[in-house]
N, C-alpha and C positions, 0 to 999 in steps of 0.2 A: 504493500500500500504506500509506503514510503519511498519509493521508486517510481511509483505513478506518477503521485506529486510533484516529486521533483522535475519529472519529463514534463509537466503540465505547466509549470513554473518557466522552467526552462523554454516551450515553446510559448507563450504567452508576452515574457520578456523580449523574444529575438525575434519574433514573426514582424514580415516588412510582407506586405500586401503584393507588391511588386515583384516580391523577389522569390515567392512561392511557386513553385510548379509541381499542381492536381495533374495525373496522368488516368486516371480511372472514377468512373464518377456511377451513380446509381439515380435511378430515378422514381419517386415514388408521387402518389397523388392522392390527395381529396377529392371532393366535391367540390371544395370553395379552393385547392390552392397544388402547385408542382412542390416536392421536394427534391431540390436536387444535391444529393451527400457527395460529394466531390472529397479524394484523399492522393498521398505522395506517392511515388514509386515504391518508398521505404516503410508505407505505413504507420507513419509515425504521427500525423496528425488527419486530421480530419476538418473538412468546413463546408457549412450549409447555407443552400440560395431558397429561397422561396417566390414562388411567380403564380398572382395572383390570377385564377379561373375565373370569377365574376365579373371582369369587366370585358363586356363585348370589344370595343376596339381599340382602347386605350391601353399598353403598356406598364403593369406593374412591378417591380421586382423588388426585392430586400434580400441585401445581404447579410449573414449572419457577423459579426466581428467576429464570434469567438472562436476558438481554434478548439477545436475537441480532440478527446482521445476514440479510443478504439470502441471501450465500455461509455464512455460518456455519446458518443455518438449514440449507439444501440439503446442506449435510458431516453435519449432523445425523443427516437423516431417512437417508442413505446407509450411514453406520452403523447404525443400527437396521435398516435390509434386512438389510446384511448379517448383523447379528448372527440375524435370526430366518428365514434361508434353509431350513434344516432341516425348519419346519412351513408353508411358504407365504413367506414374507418379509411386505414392508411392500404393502399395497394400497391404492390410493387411493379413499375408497369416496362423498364429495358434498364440494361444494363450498355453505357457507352464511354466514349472514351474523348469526349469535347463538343461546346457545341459549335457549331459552323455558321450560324446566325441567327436572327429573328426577321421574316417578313412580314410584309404586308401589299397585301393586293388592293381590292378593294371591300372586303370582310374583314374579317378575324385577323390576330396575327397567328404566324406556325412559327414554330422552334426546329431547325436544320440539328439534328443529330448525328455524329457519327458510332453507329452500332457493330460493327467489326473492322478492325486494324490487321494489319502483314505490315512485318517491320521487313523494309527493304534497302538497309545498308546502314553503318555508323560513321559519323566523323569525329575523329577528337574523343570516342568513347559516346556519345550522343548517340541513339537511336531515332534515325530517319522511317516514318511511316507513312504507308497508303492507304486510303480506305479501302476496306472491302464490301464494306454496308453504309448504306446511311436510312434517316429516317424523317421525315417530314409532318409534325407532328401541330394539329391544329392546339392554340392556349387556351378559348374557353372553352368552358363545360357545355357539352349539349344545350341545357336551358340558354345560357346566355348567347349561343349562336342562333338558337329558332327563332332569337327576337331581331337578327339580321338577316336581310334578304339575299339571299345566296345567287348568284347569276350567273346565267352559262359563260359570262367573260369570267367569271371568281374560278371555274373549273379549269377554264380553257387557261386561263394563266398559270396556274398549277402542274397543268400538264406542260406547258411551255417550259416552264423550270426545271420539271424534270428529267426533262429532256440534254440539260447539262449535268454529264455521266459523273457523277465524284469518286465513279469507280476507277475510272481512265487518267492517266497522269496529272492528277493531284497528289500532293507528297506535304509534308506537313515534321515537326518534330517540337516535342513538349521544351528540351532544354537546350539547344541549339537553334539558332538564326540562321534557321535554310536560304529564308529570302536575301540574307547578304552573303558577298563572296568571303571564302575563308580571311583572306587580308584583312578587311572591314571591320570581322568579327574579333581579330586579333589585335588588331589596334583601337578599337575602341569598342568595347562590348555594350552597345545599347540595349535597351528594355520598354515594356512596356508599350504604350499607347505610339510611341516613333516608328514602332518596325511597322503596325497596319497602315502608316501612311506611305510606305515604303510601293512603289511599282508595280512590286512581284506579288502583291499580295492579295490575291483574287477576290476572296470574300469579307474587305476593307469593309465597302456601303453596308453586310448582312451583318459585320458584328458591330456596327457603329454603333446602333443604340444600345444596347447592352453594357458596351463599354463606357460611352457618356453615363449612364446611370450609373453603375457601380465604380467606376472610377479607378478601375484596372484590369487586369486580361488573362485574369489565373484563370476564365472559365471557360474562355474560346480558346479557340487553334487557328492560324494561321495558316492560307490555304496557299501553296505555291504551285503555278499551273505549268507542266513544259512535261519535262523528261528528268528522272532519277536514276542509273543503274550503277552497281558496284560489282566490282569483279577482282576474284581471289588471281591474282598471275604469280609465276615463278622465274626466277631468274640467278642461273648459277648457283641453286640449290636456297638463294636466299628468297624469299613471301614478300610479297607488297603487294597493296591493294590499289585499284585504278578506279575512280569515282569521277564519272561525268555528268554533269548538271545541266539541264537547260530550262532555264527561268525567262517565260514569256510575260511580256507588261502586259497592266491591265488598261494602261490608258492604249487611245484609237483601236479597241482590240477588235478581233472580226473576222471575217472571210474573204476571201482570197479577192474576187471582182468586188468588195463591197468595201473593203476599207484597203486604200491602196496613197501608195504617198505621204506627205504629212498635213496634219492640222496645223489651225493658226496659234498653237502651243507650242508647235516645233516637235509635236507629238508625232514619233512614223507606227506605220500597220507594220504587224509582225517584228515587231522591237523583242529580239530573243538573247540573252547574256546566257555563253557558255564557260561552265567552269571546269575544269580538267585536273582534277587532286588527285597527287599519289604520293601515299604513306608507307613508312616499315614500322611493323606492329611489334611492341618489345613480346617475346613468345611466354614469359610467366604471364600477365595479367591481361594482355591484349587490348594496351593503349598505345599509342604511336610515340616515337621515340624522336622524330622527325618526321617534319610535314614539307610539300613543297604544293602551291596551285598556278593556275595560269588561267586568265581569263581575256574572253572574245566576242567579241558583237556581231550580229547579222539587227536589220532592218533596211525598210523598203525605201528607196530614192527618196530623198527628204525633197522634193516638189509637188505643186499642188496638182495633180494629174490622177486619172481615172479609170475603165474601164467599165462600158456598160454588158450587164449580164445576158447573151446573147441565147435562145433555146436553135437559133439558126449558123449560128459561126462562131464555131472552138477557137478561135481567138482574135478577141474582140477589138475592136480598132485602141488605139491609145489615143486619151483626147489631156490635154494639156493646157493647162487655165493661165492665164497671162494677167491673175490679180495680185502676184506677190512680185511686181516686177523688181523690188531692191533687198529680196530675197530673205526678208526679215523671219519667216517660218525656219527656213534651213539656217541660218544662224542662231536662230533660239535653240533650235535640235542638236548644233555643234559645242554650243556652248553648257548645254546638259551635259554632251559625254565628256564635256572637260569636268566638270563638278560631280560624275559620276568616278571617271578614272583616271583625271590630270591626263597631260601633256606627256609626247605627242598623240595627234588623232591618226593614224593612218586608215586610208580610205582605200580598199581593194574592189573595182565596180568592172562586175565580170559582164555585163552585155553587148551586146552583137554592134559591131566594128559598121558592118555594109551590109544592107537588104534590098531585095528585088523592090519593096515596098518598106518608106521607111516608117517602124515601130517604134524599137527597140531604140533607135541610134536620134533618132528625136531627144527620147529623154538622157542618153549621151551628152548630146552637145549641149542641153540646158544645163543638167548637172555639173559640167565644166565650166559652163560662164558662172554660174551659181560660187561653186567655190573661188575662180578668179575673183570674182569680185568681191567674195568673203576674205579673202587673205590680204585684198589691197588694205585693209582696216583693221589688218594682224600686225602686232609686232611679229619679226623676224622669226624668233624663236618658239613661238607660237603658231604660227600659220601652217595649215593645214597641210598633209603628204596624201598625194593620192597616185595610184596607180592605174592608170584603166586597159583592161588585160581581157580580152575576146578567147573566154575558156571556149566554146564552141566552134569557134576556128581551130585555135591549138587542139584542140578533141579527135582532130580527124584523124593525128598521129595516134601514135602507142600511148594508150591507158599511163602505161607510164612514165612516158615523155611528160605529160599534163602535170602528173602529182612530182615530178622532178622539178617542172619550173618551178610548179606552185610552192615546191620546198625550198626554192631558192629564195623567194621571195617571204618564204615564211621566216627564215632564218637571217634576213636581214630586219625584218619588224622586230623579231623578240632581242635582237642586237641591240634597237632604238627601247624597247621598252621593259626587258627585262622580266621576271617572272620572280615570283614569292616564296620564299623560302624561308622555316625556320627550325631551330632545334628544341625540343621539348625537352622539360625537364620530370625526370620522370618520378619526382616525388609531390608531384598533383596528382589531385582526385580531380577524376570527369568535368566533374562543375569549374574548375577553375581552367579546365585547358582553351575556354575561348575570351582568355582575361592577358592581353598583352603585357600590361602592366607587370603581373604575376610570373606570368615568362618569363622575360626580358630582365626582374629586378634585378639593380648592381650591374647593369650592362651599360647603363649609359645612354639609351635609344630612348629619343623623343617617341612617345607614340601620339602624335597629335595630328587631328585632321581628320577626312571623313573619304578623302579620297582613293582607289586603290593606293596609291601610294601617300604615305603621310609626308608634312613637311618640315623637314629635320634642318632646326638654327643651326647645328654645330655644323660648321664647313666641315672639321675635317673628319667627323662620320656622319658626312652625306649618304643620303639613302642615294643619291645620284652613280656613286663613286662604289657604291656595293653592288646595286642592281646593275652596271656598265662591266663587271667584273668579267663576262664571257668576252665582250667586245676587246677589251684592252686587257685582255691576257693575264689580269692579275688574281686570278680566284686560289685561293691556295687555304688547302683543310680547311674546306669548308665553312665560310661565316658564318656568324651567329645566327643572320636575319640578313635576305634578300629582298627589294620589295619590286613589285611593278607598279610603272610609272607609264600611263598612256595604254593606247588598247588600237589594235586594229581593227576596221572595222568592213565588214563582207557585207557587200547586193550582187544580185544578178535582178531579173527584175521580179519573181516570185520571194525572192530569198530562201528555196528550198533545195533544187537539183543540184543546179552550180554552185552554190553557195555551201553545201556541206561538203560538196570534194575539195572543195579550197580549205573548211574549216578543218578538215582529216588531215590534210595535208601543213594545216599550222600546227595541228593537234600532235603530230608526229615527230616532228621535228620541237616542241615543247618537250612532247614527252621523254627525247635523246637529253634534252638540257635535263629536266627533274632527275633522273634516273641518276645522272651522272654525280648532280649534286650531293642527293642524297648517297652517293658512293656505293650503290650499285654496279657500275659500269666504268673502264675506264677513257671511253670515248663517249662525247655529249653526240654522237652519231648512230641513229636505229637506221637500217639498211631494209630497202623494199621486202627483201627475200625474210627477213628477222619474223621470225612467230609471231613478236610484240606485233608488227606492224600489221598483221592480220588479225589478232585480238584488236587491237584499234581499230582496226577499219569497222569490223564486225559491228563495235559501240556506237559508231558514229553513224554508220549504216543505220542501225535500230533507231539510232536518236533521230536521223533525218527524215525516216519515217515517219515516227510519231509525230515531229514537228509540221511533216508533210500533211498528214490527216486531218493536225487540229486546222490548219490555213489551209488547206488547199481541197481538200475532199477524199486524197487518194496517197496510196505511199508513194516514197521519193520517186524519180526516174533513178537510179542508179549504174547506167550503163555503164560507166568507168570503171565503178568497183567490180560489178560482172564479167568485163574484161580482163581486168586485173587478176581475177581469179581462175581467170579462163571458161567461163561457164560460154554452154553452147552458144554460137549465134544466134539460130534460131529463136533457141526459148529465150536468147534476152530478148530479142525483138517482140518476142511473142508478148512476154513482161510490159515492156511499155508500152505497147499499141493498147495493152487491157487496161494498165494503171494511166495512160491518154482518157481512154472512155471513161472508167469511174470517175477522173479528176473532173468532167465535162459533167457528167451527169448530177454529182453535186452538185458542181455551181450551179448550172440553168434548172435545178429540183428541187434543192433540200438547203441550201446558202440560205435563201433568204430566213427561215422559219430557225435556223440558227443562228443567226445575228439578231433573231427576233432573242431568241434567248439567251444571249450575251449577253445583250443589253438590258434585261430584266436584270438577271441576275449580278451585273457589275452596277446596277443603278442608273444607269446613264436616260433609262426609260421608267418614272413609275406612276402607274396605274391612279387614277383620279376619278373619281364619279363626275359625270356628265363633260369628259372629255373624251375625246375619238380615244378608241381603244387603237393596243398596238399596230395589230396586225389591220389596220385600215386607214396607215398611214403611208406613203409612199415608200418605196426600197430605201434600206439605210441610207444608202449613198447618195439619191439623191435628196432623200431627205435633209441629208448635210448639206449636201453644199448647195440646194435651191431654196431650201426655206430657213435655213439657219442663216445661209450667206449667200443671197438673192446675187450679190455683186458678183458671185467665182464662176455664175454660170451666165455665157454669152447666147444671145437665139440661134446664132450657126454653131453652137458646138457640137452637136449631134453631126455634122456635116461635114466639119475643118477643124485641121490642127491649130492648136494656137502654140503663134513661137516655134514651129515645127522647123527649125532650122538642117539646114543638110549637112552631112559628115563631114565636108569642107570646113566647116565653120569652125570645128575646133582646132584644126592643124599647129597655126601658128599665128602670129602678131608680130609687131615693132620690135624690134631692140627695146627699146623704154621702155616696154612694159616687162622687160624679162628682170629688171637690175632693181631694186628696190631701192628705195629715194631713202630708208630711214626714218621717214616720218609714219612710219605705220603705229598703228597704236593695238593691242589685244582686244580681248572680249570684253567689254563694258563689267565692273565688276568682278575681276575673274584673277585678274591676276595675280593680286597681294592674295587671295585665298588657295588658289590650285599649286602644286607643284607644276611646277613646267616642265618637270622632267629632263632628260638631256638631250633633245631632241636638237638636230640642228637645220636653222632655219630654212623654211622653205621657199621659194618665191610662187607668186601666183599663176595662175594655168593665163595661158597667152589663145587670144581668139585672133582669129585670119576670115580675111573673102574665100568662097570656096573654089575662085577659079584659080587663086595661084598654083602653079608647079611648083615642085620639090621635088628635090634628086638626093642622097644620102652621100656626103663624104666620110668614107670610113679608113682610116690609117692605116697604116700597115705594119698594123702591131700586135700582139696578141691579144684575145678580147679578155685575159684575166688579167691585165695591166692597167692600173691607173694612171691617169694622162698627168702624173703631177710634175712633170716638168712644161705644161702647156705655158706660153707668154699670153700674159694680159692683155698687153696693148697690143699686140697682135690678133689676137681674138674679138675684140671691141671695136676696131678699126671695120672689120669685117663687113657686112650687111647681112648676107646671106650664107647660111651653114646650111648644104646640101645633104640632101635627103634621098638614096635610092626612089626611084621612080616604083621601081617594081616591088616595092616592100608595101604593105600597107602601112599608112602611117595614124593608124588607127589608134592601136595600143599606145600608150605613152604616160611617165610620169614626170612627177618634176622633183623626185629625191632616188630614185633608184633606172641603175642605165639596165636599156630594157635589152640590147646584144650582151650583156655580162647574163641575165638570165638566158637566155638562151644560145649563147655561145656553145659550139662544138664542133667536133671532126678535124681541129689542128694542135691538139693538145694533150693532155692527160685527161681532160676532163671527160673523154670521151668514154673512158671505163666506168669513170665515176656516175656519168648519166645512166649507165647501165645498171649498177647495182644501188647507189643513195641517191636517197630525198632531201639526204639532208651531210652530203659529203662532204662538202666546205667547211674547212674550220671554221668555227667561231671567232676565232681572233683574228684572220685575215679575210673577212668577207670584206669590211672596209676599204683592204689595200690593194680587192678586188676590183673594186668600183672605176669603169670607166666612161666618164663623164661623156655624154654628147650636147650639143650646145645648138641651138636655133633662134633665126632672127629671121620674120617673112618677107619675099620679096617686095619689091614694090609693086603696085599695078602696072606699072609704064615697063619693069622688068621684065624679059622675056627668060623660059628656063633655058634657053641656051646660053646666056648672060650671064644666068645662076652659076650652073656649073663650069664654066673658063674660070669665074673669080673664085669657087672652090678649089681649082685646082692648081690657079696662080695663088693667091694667096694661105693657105692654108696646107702647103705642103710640108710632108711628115715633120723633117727637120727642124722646120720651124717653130711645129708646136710645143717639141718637146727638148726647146734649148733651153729657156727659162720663164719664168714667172715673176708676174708681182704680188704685193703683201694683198691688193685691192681682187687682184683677180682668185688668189686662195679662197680669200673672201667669199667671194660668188660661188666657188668649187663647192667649196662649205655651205654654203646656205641652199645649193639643190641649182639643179636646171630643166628646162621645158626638155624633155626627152623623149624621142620618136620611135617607132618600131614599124 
């Protein structure tokens, strides 16, 4: 008895509302009222919600303060029988494990329960879970519902809701922050009522009221919508685990022809963060000894463009709004993913180069004047890295050609932005391993900030200078704490097919870096033929699926990977001609009546008496952007492109506009708060008339050479830098040379195409780099003009006698680059 007390004492003194987490709850009922007994994993305390039955529509709830025992609980509910013997007493009515919201339609409110869990992976000793049941449970009591009138819209919206599976990749965890990436959670361990305003967190609007009344969040769970899978691999007789996450936002969320572009938030459709963790689990207690993650973004072209839902034509014209002409939506969206994961952004935008009819290459050339003119208004070291790379041309080669380049180029991103890492100490308990603080004490390391990477005062342990550790060669036993800084960022224009063989192929090449760190491996290099690299593929495959299903209607196309594996021609053809249809038949069938219940369920649509119900309002989309924002739709849009500029329009521009004046200034706001990372500067993407010619002058050098003995004034003097005619000069970036990714057949490199993705050192990808440099002709220029002054001026020797300090400069801060 004496031991009770004191446990009672004890929790009664230290209980922080906030800081408890109920993992298993019970639910009981009166006549007049819910019990709901909610206790710890440990069973060590107990606490009681009560939610009032009598009120037809109005929201009742009382929390109990007190914290009970085991027996003090059980005396509880005894009394409460007995007190309501008279109308039925106390009934026991499910047994769950959180609730997932409280709605309202246009009747009663219901309480969203989850009635059976599968734990389906841990992080950091956390158990990660998915539902396997859930329950939707009207709050009054019969009497007090027959005195509202029930309506076949009260039904019909019911069934709508339920129609969003909570069986299907929802994932959820009691004492871990799913919804943020592991860094996040490590540097700054947030709680409570912050995390449901967080992105990822799908059923925000259903637990809002609940949480406004009670004034904390020990009662819900926290729904995160994407992909969750964990996989046990082996390597060298040593265990580590592989954990890939994909966390889709809830803002502009939707279906595939229905929400496409961005909002006037800077919000895009199918905004997807991937996280890629891998741990070694110490083998007595089976918590992790060291952790390493790496995170990546897909979303849909940040401009205001659309697609209308055709039941006549599998793909639908691209119509393209000319209301954001100073592009103020894409610079809001740019300047989240800076306050999401600091500097640099890099931008990887895989759609089609040149079309019989143009689609695809429309929204090309807008999203390049978009960014040009976003980076004129960057400081330097800020401004934006993009790369624009035609996977469906490259596609035509070897499967593995494709995830080669795409590894080169992945391996130059994680050079600029580094990847996370840290050491565990292994005399924490579970609960403490997502507390940076606690980690790290006596180490020295600022954890301040909200960004993947935090921003550390002390110059000389810059988180800059740790996470640059692969680029500049100096990683040595392993540091304490790596962090990433900046995030690359993947579209094609679904963000589904294309877009996960590029994200496998960044995944792959992280995961040679992780492995390494963690001292697994003694080369940060996984080789196509490696097991790992088909265990990953497999993951990413699955995830692209899933991601494929919830946007698009049907699983991925995955023909690269089918290749890659050698699967028959036939049946891959066969594969996606079927997974074509199904993706078609969603859209033009069954899309709309799930965006119908999207938007029930994320809030963005709720139910009113004697206003038009949902489903007799026009299709989402255009319900967006005609009645919300009369101004984005023109009376020819149905008819004509707007701004539908031709492939020409991107190529090139002036001199002037390639060199930056200096006076550029960052993101309003952004920059005493963000790390900037180490990112070095980029210049803006340069626009041209489409009739100019361009011929390519290329040296006669090896293309694994960097041109650092080019002369400045030599090169500036210039006008016109020559461009192969016969290249398409589609592809192109303005921080990475696009003949260094695909350089081959004079070199070594040619083995290493063969068997890595990711063959290149990490410390000499850099001294790889061989710069190309463009300035458009004039109009009055003719391309025979062009190329005489390429090839008088610009000859080998000259470029590579010397340089000035001004023109480093410019090497360093990027160039408009052709392919």
């Amino acid at each position: 008895m004496g031991a009770e007390t004191e446990q009672q004492s004890l929790i009664h003194d230290t209980l922080d509302p906030n800081s408890l987490c109920l993992q298993k709850f019970r639910l009981y009922e009166t006549r007049s009222n819910f019990y709901m007994i909610g206790r710890d994993k440990n069973r060590t305390f107990w606490r009681v919600l009560k939610i009032s039955r009598l009120e037809p529509s109005d929201l009742n709830i009382l929390e109990d303060s007190t914290a009970y025992t085991d027996n003090e609980c059980f005396d509880l509910l005894k009394r409460i029988h007995e007190g309501n013997k008279l109308t039925g007493g106390l009934k026991f009515v499910t047994t769950c494990y959180g609730i997932v919201g409280i709605i309202k339609f246009l009747g009663p409110h219901y309480m969203l329960l989850i009635t059976k869990r599968r734990k389906i992976g841990t992080i950091c000793g956390h158990p990660i879970y998915a539902i396997s049941k859930s329950e939707m449970i009207p709050i009054p009591n019969s009497t007090a519902r027959s005195n509202l009138a029930i309506s076949k819209d009260e039904n019909r919206y019911k069934k709508l809701l339920r129609t969003v599976d909570l069986r299907k990749d929802f994932f959820f965890s009691y004492s871990y922050n799913v919804m943020r990436s592991l860094q996040k959670n490590m540097c700054d361990n947030k709680t409570g009522h912050v995390l449901y305003d967080t992105m990822f967190v799908w059923n925000e609007f259903l637990t809002r009221g609940i949480r406004n009344i009670l004034k904390n969040t020990i009662w819900t769970v926290a729904l995160v919508y994407g992909f969750f899978k964990q996989v046990d691999l082996s390597l060298s007789g040593r265990d580590f685990k592989l954990t890939l996450i994909a966390r889709r936002s809830r803002h502009y969320a939707g279906t595939r022809f229905l929400k496409r572009g961005v909002n006037e938030k800077g919000r895009v459709a199918n905004d997807v963060e991937t996280e890629q963790i891998v741990f070694e689990e110490d083998a007595s207690d089976g918590r992790p000894t060291q952790i390493s993650s790496v995170v990546q973004n897909r979303g849909s072209i940040p401009l205001f463009w659309s697609q209308e839902t055709s039941r006549l034509n599998i793909r639908p014209d691209i119509i393209l709004s000319n209301k954001d002409q100073n592009y103020e939506a894409t610079r809001l969206h740019f300047e989240n993913l800076v306050l999401r994961y600091g500097n640099p952004i890099i931008i990887l935008n895989l759609i089609k180069t040149r079309e019989k009819k143009p689609r695809e290459s429309i929204l090309r050339a807008e999203f390049s004047n978009a960014i040009k003119y976003i980076n004129k208004s960057l400081s330097a070291e800020n401004r934006l890295r993009f790369l624009h790379w035609d996977l469906n041309k490259h596609a035509k080669s070897k499967a593995s050609n494709v995830l080669m380049l795409l590894g080169r180029v992945a391996t130059y991103a994680l050079n600029l932005t580094g990847i996370f890492y840290c050491q565990i100490d292994s005399n924490l308990g579970s609960e403490e391993l997502v507390s940076w603080t606690k980690l790290q004490k006596n180490q020295g390391i600022d954890s301040s900030g909200e960004n993947l990477s935090t921003e550390e005062e002390n110059g000389e342990n810059s988180e800059k200078d740790v996470s640059r550790a692969y680029g500049s060669g100096i990683l040595e036993n392993h540091p304490v704490a790596m962090f990433q800084n900046g995030v690359l960022r993947t579209n094609c224009i679904d963000c589904l097919d294309r877009t996960n063989v590029a994200q496998y192929a960044y995944g792959l090449v992280a995961l040679g870096r992780q492995l390494h760190t963690l001292g697994l491996t003694d080369s940060p290099n996984i080789y196509l033929d490696n097991p790992l690299a088909e265990d990953l593929m497999r993951a990413y495959e699955n995830m692209g699926d899933t991601l494929a299903l919830q946007y698009g209607g049907s699983a991925a196309h995955n023909k690269i990977f089918s290749q890659r594996r050698g699967q028959w021609k036939a049946a891959t053809q066969s594969q996606e001609f079927f997974r074509t249809l199904q993706r078609y038949c969603s859209n033009a069938y069954l899309d709309a009546e799930k965006q119908r219940a999207i938007n029930v369920f994320l809030g963005y649509y709720q139910p009113q008496p004697g206003k038009p119900a949902l489903w007799e309002l026009d299709s989402d989309q255009h319900y967006d952007l005609g009645k919300r924002f009369p101004d984005l739709i023109d009376d020819n849009v149905r008819t004509s492109f707007k701004r539908s500029l031709s492939d020409g329009n991107i190529l090139g521009q002036s001199e002037s506009d390639l060199v930056h004046d200096g006076s550029s200034r960052g993101f309003p706001h952004l920059n005493e708060k963000c790390n900037t990372g180490f990112s070095d500067p980029a210049p803006e993407v340069s626009a041209c008339e489409s009739d100019i010619s361009l011929c390519r002058y290329t040296p006669s050098m090896c293309g694994t050479h960097i041109h650092e003995n080019v002369q400045d004034d030599q090169m500036l003097e210039v006008n016109h830098i020559c461009h192969d005619e016969r290249r398409d000069s589609g592809s192109w970036s303005n921080f990475l040379d696009m003949d260094w990714i695909s350089s081959s057949g004079n070199s070594c490199e040619d083995e290493l195409c063969e068997r890595s993705v990711t063959s290149l050192s990490s410390e000499n990808v850099a001294s790889e780099m061989k710069i190309d440099f463009m300035s458009s002709a004039s109009e009055s220029g003719s391309s025979s003009k062009v190329k005489q002054r390429c090839a008088t001026d610009l000859s080998h020797d000259d470029i590579i006698t010397k340089y000035s300090e001004h023109f480093v400069d410019w090497v360093s801060h990027g160039g408009i680059l052709f392919w």
